[in-house]
mmCIF file of the N, C-alpha and C atoms, coordinates in Angstrom:
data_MODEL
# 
_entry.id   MODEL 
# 
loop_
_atom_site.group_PDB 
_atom_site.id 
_atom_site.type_symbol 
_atom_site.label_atom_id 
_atom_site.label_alt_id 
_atom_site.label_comp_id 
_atom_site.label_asym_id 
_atom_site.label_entity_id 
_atom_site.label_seq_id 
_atom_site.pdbx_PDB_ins_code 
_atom_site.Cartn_x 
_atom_site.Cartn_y 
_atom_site.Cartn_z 
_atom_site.occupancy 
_atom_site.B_iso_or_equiv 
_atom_site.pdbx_formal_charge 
_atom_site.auth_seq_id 
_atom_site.auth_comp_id 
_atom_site.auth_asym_id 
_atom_site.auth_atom_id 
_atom_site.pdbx_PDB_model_num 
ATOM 1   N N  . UNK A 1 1  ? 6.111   23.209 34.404 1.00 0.00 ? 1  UNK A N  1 
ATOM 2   C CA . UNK A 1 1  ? 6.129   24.144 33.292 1.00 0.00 ? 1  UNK A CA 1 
ATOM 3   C C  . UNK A 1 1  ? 5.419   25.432 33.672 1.00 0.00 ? 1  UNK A C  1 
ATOM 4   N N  . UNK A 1 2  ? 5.871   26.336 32.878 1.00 0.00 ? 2  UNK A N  1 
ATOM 5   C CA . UNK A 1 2  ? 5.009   27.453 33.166 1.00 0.00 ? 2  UNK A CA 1 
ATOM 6   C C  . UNK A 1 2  ? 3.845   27.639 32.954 1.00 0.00 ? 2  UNK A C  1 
ATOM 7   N N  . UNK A 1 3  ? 3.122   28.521 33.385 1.00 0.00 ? 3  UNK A N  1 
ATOM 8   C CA . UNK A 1 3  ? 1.301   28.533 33.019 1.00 0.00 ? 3  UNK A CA 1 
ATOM 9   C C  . UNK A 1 3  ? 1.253   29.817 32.586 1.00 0.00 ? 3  UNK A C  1 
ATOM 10  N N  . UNK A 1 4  ? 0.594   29.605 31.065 1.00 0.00 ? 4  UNK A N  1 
ATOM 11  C CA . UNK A 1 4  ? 0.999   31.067 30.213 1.00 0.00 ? 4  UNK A CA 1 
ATOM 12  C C  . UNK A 1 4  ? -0.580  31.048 30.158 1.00 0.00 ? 4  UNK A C  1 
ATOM 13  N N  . UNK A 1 5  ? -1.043  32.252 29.509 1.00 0.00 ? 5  UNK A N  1 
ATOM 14  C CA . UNK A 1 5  ? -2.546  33.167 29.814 1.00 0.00 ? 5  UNK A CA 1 
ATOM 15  C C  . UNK A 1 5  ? -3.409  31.738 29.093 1.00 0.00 ? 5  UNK A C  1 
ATOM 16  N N  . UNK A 1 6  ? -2.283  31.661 28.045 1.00 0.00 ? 6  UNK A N  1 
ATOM 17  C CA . UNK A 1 6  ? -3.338  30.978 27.301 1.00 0.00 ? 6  UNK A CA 1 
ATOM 18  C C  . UNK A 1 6  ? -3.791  29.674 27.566 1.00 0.00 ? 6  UNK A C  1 
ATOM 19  N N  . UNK A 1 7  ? -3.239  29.138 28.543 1.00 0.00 ? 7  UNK A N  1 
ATOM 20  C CA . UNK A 1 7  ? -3.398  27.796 28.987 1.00 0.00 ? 7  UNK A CA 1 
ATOM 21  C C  . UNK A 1 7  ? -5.049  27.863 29.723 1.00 0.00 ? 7  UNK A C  1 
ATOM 22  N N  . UNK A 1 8  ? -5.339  26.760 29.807 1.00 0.00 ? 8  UNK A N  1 
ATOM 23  C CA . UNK A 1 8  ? -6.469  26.250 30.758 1.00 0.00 ? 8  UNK A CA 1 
ATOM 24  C C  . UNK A 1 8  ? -6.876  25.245 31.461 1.00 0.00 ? 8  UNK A C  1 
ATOM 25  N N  . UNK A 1 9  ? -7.821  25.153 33.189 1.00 0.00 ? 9  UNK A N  1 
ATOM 26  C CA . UNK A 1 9  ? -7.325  24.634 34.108 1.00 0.00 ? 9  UNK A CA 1 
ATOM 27  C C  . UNK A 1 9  ? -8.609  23.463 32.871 1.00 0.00 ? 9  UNK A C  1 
ATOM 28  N N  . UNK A 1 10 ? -8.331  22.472 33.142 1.00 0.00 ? 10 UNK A N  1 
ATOM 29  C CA . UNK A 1 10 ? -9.531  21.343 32.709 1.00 0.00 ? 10 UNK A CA 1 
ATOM 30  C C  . UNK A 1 10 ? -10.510 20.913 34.116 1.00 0.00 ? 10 UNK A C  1 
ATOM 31  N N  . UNK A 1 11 ? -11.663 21.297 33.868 1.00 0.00 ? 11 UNK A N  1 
ATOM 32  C CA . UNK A 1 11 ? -13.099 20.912 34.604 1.00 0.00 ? 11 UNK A CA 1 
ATOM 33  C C  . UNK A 1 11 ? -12.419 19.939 35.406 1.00 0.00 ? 11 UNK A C  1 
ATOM 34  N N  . UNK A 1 12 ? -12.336 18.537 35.095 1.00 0.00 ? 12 UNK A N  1 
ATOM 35  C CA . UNK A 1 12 ? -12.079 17.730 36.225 1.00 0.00 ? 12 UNK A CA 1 
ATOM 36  C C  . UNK A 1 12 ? -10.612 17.888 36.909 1.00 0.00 ? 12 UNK A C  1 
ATOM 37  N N  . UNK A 1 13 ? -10.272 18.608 37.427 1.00 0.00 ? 13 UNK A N  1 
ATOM 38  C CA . UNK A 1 13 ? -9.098  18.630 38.185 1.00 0.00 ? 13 UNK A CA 1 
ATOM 39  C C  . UNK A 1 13 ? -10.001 19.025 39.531 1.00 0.00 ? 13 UNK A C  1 
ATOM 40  N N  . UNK A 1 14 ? -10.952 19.395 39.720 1.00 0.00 ? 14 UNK A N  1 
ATOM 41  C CA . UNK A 1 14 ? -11.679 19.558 40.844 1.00 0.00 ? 14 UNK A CA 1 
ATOM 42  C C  . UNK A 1 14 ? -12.416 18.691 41.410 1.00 0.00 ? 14 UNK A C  1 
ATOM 43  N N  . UNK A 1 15 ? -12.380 17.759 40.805 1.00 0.00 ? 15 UNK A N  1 
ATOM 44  C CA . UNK A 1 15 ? -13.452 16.507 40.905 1.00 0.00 ? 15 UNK A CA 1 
ATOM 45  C C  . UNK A 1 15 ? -12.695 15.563 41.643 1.00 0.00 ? 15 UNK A C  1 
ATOM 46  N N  . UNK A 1 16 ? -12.800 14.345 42.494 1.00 0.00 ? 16 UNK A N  1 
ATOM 47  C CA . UNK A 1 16 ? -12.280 13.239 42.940 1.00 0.00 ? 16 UNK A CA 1 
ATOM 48  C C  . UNK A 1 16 ? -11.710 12.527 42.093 1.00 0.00 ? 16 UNK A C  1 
ATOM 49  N N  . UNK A 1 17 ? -12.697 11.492 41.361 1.00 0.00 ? 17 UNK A N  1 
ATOM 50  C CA . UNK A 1 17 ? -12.058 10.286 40.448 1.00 0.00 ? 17 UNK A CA 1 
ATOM 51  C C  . UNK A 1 17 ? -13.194 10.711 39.315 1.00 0.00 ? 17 UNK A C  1 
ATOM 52  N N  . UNK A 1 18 ? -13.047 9.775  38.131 1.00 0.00 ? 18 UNK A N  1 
ATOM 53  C CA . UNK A 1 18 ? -13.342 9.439  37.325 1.00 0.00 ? 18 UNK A CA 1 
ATOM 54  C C  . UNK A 1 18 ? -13.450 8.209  36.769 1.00 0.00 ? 18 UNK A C  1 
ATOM 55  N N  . UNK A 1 19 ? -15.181 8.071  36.936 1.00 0.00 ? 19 UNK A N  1 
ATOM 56  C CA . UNK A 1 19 ? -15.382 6.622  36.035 1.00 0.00 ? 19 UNK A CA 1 
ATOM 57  C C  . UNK A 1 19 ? -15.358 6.136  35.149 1.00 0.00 ? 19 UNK A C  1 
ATOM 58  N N  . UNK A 1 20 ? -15.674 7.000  34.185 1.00 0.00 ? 20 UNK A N  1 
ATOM 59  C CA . UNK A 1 20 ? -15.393 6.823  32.849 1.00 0.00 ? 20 UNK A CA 1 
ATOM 60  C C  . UNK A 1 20 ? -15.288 7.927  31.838 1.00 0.00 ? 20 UNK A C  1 
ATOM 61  N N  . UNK A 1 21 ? -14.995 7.768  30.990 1.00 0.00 ? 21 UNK A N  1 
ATOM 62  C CA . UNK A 1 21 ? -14.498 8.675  29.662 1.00 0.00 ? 21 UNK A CA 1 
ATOM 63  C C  . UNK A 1 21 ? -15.806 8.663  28.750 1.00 0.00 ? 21 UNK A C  1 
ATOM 64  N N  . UNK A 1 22 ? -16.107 9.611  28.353 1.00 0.00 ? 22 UNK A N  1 
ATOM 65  C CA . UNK A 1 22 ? -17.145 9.071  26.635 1.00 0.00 ? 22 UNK A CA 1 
ATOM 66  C C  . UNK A 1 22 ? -16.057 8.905  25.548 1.00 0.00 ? 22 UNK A C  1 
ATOM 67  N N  . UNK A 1 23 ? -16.283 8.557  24.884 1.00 0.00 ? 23 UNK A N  1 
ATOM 68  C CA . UNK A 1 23 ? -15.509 8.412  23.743 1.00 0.00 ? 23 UNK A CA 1 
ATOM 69  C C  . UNK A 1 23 ? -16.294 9.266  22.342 1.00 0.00 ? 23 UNK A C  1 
ATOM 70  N N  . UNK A 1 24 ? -16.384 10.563 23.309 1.00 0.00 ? 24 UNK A N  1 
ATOM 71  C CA . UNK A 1 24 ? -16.310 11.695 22.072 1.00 0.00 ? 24 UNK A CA 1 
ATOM 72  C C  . UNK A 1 24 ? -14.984 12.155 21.451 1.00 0.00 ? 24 UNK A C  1 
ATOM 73  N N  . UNK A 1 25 ? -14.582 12.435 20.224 1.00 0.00 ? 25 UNK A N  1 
ATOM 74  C CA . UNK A 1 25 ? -13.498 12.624 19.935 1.00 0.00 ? 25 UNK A CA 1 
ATOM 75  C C  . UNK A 1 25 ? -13.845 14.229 20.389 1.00 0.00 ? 25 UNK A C  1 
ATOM 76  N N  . UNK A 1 26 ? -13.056 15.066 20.673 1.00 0.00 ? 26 UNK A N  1 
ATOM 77  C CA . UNK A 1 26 ? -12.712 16.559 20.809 1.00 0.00 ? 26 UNK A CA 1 
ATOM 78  C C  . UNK A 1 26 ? -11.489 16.677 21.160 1.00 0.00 ? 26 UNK A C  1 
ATOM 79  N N  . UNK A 1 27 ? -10.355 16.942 20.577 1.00 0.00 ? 27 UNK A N  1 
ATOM 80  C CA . UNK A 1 27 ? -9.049  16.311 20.612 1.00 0.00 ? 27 UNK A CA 1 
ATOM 81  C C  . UNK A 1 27 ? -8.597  18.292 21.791 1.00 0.00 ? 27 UNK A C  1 
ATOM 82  N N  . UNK A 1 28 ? -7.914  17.816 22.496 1.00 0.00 ? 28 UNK A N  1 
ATOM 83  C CA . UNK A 1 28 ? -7.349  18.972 23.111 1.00 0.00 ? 28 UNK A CA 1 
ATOM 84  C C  . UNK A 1 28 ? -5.632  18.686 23.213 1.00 0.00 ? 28 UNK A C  1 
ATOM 85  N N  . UNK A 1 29 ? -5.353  19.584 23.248 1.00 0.00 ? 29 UNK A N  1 
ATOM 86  C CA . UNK A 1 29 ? -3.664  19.819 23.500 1.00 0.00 ? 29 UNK A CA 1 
ATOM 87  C C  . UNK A 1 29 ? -3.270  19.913 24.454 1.00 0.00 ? 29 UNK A C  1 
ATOM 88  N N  . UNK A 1 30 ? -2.377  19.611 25.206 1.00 0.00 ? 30 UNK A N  1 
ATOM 89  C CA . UNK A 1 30 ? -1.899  19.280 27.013 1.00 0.00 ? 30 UNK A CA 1 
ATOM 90  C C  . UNK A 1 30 ? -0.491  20.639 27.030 1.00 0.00 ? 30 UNK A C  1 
ATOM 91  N N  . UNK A 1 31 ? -0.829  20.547 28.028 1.00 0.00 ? 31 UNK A N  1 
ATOM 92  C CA . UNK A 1 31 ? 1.077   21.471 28.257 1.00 0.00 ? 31 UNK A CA 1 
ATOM 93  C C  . UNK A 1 31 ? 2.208   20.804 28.474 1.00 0.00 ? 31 UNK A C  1 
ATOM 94  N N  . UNK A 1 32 ? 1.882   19.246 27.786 1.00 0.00 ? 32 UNK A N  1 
ATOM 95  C CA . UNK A 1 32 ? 2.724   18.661 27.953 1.00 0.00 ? 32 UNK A CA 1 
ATOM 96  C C  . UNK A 1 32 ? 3.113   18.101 27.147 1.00 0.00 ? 32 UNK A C  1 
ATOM 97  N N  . UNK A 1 33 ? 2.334   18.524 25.815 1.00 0.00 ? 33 UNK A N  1 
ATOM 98  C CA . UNK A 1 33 ? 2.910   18.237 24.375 1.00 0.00 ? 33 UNK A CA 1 
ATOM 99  C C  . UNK A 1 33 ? 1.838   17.300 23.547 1.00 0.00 ? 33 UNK A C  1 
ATOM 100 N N  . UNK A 1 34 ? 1.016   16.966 24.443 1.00 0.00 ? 34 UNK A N  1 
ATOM 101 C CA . UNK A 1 34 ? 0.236   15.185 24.243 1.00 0.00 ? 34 UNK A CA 1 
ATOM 102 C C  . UNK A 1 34 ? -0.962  16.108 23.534 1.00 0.00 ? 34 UNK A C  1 
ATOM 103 N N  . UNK A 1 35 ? -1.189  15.133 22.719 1.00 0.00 ? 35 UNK A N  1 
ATOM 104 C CA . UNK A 1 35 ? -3.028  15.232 22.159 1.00 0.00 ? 35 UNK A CA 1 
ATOM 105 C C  . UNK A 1 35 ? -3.657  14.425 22.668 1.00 0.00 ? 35 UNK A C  1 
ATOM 106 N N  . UNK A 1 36 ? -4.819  14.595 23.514 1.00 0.00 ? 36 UNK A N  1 
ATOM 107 C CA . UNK A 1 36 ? -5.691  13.921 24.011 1.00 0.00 ? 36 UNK A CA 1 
ATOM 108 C C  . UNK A 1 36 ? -7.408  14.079 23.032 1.00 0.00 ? 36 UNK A C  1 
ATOM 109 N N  . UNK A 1 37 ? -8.053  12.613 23.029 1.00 0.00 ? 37 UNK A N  1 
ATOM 110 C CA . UNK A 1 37 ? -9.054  12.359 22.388 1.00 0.00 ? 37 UNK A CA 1 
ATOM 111 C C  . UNK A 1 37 ? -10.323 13.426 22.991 1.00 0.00 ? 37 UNK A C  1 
ATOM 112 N N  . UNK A 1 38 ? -10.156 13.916 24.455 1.00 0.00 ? 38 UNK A N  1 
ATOM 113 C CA . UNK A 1 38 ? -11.262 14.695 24.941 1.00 0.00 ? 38 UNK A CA 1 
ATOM 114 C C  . UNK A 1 38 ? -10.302 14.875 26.357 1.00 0.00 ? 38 UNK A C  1 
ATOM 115 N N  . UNK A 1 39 ? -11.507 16.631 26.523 1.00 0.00 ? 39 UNK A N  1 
ATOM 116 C CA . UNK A 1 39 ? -10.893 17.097 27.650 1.00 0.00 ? 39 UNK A CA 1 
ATOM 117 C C  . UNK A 1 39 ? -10.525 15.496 28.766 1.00 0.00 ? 39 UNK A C  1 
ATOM 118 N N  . UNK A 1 40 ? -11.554 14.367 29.370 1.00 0.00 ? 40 UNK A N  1 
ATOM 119 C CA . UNK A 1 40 ? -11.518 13.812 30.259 1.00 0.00 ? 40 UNK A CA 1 
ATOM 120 C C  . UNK A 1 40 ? -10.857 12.598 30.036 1.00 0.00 ? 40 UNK A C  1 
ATOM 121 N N  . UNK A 1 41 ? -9.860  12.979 28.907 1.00 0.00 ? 41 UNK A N  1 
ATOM 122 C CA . UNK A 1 41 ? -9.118  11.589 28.650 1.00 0.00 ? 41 UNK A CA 1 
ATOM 123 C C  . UNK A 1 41 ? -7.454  12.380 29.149 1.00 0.00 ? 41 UNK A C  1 
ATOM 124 N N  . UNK A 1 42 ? -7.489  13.471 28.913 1.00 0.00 ? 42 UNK A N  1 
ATOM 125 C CA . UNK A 1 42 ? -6.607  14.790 29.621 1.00 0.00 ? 42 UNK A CA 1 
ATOM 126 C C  . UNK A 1 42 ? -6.450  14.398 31.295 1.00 0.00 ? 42 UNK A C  1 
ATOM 127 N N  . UNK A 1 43 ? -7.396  14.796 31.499 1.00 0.00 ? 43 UNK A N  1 
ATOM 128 C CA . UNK A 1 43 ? -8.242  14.541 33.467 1.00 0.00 ? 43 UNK A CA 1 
ATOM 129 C C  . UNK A 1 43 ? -7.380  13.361 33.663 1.00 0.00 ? 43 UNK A C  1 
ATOM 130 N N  . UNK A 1 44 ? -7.654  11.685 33.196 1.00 0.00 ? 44 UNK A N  1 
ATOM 131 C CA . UNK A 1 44 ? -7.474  10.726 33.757 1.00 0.00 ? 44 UNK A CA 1 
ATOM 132 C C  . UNK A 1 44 ? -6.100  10.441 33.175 1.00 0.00 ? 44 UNK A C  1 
ATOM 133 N N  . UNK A 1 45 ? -5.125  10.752 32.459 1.00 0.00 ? 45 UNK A N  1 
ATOM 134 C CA . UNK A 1 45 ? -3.765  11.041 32.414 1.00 0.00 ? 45 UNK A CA 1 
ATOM 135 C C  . UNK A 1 45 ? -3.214  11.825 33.306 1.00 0.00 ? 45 UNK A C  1 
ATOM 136 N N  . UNK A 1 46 ? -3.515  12.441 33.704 1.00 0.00 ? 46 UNK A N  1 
ATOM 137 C CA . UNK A 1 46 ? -2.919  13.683 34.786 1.00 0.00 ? 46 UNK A CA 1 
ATOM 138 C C  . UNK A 1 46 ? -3.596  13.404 35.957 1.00 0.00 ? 46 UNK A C  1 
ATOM 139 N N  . UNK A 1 47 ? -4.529  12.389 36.140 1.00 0.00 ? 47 UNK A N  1 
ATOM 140 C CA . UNK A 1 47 ? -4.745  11.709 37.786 1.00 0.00 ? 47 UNK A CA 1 
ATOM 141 C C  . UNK A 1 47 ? -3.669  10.517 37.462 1.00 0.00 ? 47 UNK A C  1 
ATOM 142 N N  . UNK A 1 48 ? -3.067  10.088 36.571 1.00 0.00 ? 48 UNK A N  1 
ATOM 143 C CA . UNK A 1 48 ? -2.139  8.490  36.583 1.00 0.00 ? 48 UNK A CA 1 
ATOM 144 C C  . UNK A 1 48 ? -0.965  9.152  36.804 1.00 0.00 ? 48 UNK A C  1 
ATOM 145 N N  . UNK A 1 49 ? -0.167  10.256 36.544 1.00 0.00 ? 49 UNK A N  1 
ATOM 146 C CA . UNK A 1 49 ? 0.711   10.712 36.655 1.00 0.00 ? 49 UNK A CA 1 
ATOM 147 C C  . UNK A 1 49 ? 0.874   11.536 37.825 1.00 0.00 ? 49 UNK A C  1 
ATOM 148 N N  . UNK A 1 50 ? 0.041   11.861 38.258 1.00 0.00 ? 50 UNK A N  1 
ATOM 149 C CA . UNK A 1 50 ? -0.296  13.015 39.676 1.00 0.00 ? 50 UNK A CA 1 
ATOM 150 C C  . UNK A 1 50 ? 0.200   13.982 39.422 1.00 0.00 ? 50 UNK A C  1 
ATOM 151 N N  . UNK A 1 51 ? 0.030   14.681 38.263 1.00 0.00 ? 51 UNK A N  1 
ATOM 152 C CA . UNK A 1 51 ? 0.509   16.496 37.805 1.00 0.00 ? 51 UNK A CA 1 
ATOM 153 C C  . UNK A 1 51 ? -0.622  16.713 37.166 1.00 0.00 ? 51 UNK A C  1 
ATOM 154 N N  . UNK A 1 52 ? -0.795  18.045 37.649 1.00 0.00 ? 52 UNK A N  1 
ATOM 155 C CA . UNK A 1 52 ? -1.609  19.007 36.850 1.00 0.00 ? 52 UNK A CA 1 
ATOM 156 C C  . UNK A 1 52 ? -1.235  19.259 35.259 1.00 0.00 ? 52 UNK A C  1 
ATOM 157 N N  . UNK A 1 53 ? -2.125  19.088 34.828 1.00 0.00 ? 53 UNK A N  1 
ATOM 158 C CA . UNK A 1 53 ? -2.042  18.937 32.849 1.00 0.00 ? 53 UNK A CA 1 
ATOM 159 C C  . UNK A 1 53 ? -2.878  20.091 32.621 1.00 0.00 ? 53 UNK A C  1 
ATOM 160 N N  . UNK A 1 54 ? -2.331  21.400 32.043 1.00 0.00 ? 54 UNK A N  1 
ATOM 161 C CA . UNK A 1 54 ? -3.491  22.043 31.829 1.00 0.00 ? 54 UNK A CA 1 
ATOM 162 C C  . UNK A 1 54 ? -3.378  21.934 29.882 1.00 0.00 ? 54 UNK A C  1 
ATOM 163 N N  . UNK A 1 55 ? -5.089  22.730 29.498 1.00 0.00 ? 55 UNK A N  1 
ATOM 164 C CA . UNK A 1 55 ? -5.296  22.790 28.203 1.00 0.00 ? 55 UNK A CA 1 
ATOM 165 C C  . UNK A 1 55 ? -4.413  23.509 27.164 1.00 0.00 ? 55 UNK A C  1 
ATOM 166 N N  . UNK A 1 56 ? -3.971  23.488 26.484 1.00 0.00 ? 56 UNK A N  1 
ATOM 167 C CA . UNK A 1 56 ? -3.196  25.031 25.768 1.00 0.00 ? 56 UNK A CA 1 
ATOM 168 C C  . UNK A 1 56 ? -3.762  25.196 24.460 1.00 0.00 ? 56 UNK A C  1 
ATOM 169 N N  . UNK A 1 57 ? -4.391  24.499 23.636 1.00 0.00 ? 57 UNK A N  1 
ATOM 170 C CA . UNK A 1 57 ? -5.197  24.399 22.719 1.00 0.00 ? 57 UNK A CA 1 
ATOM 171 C C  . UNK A 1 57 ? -6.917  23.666 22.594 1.00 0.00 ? 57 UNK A C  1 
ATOM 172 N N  . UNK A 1 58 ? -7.776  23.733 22.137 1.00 0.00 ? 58 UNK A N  1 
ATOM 173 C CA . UNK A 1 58 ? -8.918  23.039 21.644 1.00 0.00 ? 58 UNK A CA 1 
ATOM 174 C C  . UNK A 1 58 ? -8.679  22.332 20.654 1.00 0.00 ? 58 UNK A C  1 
ATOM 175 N N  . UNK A 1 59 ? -7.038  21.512 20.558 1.00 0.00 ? 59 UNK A N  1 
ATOM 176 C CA . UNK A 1 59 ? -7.245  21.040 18.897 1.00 0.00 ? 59 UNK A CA 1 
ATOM 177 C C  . UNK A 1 59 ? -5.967  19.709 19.272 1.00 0.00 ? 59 UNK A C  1 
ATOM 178 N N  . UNK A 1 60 ? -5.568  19.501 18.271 1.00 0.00 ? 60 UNK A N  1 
ATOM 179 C CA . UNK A 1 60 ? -4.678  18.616 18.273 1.00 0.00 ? 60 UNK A CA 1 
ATOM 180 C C  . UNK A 1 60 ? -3.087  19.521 18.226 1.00 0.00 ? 60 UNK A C  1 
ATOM 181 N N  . UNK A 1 61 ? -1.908  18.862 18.957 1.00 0.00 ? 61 UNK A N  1 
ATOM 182 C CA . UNK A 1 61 ? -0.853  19.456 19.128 1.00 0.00 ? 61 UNK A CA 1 
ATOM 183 C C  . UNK A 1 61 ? -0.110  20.029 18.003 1.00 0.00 ? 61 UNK A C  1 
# 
């Protein structure tokens, strides 16, 4: 997909792995349509799939 201004890269895409998630709710929006519970629930969907997921909202889709 395209990467429009408003999108954003998410913190852990720079990182290796991920151990775990908190289970803070902060719901973000994907460029891929998905609402995720927190940025690092974003992160570890888009390490299972092996594509870059960026942010396009702070909210739910």
């Amino acid at each position: 997909e395209e990467k429009s201004p408003h999108q954003r890269r998410p913190s852990c895409l720079d990182t290796s792995e991920i151990l775990a998630c908190p289970m803070n709710l902060a719901p973000v929006c994907g460029n891929d349509g998905n609402t995720y519970a927190n940025e690092c629930s974003l992160c570890a969907h888009s390490r299972k799939i092996k594509m870059d997921i960026y942010i396009v909202k702070d909210e739910s889709c």
